[in-house]
KEZA-176900 format. One record per residue (C-alpha): residue number from 1; x, y, z. Coordinates in nm, 4 decimals. Each point is the difference from the previous one (the first is absolute). Layout:
BEGIN
<node NUM, <X, Y, Z>>
...
//
This chain:
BEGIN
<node 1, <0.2537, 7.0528, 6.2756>>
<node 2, <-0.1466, 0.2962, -0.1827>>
<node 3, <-0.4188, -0.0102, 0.0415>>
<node 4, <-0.0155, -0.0631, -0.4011>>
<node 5, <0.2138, -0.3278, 0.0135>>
<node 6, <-0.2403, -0.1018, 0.3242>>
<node 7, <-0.2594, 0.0311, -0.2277>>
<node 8, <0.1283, -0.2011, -0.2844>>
<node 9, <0.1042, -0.2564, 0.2277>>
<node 10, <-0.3519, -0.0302, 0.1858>>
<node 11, <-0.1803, 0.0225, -0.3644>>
<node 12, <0.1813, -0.2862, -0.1248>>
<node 13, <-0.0654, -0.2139, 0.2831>>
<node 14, <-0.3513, 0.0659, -0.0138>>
<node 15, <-0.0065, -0.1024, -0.3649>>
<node 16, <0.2081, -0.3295, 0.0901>>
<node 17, <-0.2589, -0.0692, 0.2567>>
<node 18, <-0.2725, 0.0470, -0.2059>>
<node 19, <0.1753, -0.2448, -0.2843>>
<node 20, <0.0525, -0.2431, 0.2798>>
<node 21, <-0.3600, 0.0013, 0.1559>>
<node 22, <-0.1190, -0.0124, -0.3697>>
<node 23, <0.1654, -0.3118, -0.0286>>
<node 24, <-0.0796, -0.1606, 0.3028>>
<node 25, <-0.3474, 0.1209, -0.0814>>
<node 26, <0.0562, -0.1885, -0.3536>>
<node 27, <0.1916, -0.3233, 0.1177>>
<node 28, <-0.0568, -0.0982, 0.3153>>
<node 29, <0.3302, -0.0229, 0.1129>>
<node 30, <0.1221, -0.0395, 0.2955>>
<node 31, <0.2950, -0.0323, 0.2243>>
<node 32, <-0.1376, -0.3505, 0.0995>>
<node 33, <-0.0460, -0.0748, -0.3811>>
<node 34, <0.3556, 0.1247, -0.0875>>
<node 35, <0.1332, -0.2093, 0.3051>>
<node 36, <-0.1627, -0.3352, -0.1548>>
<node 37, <0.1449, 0.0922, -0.3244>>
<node 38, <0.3207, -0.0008, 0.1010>>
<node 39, <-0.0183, -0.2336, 0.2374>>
<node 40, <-0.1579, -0.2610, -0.2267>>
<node 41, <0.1961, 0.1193, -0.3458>>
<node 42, <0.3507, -0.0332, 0.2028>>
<node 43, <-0.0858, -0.3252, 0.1054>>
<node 44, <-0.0641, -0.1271, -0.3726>>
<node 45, <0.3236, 0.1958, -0.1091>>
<node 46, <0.1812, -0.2061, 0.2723>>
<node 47, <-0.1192, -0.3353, -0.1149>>
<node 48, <0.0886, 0.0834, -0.3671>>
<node 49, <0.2420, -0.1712, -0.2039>>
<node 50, <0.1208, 0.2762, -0.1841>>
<node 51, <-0.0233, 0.2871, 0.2941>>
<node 52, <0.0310, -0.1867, 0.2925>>
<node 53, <0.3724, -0.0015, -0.0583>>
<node 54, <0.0144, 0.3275, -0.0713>>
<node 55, <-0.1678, 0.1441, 0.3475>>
<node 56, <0.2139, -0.2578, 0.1695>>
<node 57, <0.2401, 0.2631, 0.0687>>
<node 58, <-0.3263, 0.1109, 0.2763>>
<node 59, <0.1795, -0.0272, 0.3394>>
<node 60, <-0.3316, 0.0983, 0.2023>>
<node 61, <-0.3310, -0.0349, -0.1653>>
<node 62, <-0.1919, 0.1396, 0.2527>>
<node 63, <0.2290, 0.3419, -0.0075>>
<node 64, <-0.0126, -0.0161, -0.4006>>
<node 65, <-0.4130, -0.0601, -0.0015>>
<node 66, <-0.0621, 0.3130, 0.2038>>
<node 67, <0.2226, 0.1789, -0.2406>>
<node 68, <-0.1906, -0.0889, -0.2862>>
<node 69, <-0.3066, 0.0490, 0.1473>>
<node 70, <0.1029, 0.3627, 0.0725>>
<node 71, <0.1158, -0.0118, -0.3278>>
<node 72, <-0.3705, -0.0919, -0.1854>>
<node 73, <-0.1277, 0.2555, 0.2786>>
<node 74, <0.1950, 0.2803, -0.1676>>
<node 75, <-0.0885, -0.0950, -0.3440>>
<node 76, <-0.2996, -0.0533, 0.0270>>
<node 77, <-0.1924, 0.1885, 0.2843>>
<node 78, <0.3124, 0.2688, -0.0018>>
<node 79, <0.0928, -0.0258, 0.3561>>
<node 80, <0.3214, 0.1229, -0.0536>>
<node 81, <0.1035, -0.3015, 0.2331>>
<node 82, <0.2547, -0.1725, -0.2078>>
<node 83, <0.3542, 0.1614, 0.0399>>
<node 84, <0.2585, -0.2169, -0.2088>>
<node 85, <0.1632, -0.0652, -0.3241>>
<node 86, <-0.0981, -0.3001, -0.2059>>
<node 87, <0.1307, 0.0707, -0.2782>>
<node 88, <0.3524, -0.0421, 0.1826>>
<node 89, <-0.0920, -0.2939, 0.1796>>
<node 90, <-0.1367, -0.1810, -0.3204>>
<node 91, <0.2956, 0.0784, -0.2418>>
<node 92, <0.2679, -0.2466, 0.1381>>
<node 93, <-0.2327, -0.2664, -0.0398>>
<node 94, <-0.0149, -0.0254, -0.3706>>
<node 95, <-0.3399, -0.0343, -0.0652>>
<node 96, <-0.1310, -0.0655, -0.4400>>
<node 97, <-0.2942, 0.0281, -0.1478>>
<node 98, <-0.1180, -0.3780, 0.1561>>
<node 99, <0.0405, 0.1348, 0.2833>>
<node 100, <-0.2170, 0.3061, -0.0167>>
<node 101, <-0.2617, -0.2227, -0.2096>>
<node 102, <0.0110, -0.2290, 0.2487>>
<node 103, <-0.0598, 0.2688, 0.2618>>
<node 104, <-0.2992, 0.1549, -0.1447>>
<node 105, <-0.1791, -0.3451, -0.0695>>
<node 106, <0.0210, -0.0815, 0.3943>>
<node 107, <-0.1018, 0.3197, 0.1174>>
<node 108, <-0.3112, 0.0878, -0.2626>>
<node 109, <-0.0828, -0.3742, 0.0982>>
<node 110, <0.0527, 0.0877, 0.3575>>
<node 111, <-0.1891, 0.3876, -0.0591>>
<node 112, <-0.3248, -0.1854, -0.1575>>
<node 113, <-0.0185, -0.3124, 0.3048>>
<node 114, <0.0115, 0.2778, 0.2615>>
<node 115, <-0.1597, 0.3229, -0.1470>>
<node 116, <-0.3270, 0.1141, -0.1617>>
<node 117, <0.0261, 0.0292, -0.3330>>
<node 118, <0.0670, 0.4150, 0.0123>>
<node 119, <0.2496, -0.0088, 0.2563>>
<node 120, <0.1928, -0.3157, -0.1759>>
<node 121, <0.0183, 0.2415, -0.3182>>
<node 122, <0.1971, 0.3113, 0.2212>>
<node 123, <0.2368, -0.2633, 0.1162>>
<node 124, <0.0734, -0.1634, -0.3148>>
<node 125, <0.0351, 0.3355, -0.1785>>
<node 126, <0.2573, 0.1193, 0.2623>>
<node 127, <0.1894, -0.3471, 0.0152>>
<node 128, <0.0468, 0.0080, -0.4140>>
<node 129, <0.1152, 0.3407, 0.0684>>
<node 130, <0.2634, -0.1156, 0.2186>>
<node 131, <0.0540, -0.3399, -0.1986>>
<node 132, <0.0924, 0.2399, -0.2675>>
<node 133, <0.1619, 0.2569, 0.1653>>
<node 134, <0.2664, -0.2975, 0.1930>>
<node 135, <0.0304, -0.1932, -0.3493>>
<node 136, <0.1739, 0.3277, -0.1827>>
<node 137, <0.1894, 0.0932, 0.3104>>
<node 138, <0.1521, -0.3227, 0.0074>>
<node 139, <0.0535, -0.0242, -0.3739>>
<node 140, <0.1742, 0.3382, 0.0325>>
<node 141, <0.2332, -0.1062, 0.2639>>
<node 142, <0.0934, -0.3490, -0.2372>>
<node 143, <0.0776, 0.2701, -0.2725>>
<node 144, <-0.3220, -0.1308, -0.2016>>
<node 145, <-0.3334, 0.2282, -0.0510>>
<node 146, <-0.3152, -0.1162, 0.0408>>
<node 147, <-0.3274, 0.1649, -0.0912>>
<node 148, <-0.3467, -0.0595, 0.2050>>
<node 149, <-0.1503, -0.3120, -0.0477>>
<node 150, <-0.2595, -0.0397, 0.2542>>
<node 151, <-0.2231, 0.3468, 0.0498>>
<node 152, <-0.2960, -0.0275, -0.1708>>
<node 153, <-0.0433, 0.2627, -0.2893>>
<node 154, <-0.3183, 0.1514, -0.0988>>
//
């Protein structure tokens, strides 16, 4: 590796560390406060009428939960820690917009229970994000677009 693309490299990992200690420095967050989240926001999605069925398909919750905890850990505090493909693993299932809706109301309900109000906002942000992101993959793979519904615009 030539000593400029070290450089680069090292430069933009400082800068991601400073973006992630600025928003620890923000939020709060932590990696016991993104374990709750899950934890507790899972558990809701699991009793649901609507979504229960849908993450019935779970063969090993405890597996899946420290997935998506690594998963909120990359998002959020950019741990790089999350290695998978959701997009691939959501697609077969099908999801609409009720689904997605239904989604977002659990988790900002889940975000605002478990969070201070600062750190709450950074999750909900990212989750409409990927609400948004899921709901016009999936429309693209039925052959239907779908624009962004759920990202809050200035």
């Amino acid at each position: 590796m030539s000593d400029r693309l070290k450089a680069e490299r090292d430069a933009a990992a400082e800068r991601r560390n400073l973006l992630v200690q600025d928003a620890i420095e923000r939020t709060g967050i932590t990696e016991e406060m993104i374990g709750e989240l899950v934890t507790r926001f899972y558990g809701r999605v699991r009793e649901d009428g609507l979504l229960g069925p849908v993450f019935a398909v779970v063969q090993d919750w405890d597996e899946h939960l420290a997935r998506l905890r690594n998963f909120w850990s990359s998002v959020i505090l950019m741990t790089g820690r999350y290695h998978g493909a959701p997009m691939r693993a959501h697609l077969p299932l099908r999801l609409v917009g009720v689904h997605f809706d239904r989604w977002l109301d659990l988790f900002e309900q889940t975000a605002r229970e478990v969070c201070p109000p600062a750190a709450a906002a950074l999750f909900i942000e990212k989750a409409r994000r990927i609400a948004d992101s899921f709901e016009m993959a999936s429309a693209t793979a039925d052959g239907r677009i779908a624009s962004p519904r759920h990202v809050l615009r200035p």
